[in-house]
N, C-alpha and C positions, 0 to 999 in steps of 0.2 A: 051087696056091693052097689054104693050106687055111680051113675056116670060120670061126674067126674075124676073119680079115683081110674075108670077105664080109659078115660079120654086119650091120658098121653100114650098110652099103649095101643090104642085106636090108629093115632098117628104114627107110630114109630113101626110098628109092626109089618105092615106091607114093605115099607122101605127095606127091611131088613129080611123078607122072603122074597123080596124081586128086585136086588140090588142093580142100580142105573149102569149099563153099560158108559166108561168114560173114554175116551177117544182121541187117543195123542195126539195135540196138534206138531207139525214138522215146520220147526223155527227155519229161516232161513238162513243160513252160515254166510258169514262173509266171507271174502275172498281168503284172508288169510286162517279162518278158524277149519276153511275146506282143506286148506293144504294141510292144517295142519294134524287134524283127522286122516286124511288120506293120504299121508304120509307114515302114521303109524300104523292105519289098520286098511290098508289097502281094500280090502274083501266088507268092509261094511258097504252097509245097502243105500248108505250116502253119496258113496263113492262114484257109483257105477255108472258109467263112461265118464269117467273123470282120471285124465292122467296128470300127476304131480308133476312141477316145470323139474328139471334138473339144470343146475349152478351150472353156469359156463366154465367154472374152473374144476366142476366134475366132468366136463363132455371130452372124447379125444377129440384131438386133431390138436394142429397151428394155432394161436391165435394170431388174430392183424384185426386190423379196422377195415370194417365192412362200408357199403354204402346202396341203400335200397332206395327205389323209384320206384313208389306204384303209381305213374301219373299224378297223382294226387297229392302223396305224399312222399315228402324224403326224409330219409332220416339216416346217420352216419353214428357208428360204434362199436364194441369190442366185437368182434364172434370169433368161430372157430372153424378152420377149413379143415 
């Protein structure tokens, strides 16, 4: 046999007895692709401390038009008491 009939098998061989550890990189979700995972599977490891908003027209209470003041900022619209 000579070398270069060994060569490619020279090369390929270690690759294939110490195969490379590959290492998932964690894309980062936008806002609406979080919700929308963590709406359906609450307990992925995405999730976690992430609570899903709930619709105003799911929450109890009243609705009326709210009006908030944090010094800073104001802003006036639907909630629910």
């Amino acid at each position: 046999m000579n070398f270069a009939k060994l060569f490619p098998i020279a090369i390929l061989l270690p690759s294939l007895l110490f195969p490379t550890a590959i290492i998932a990189q964690e894309e980062e979700l936008s806002p609406t692709e979080r919700f929308n995972l963590c709406s359906a599977f609450p307990l992925n490891s995405r999730c976690e401390g992430y609570t899903a908003p709930v619709s105003l027209k799911q929450r109890p209470g009243k609705e009326m038009v709210c009006h908030f003041n944090s010094g800073t900022t104001e802003k006036t619209g639907k909630c629910k008491v």
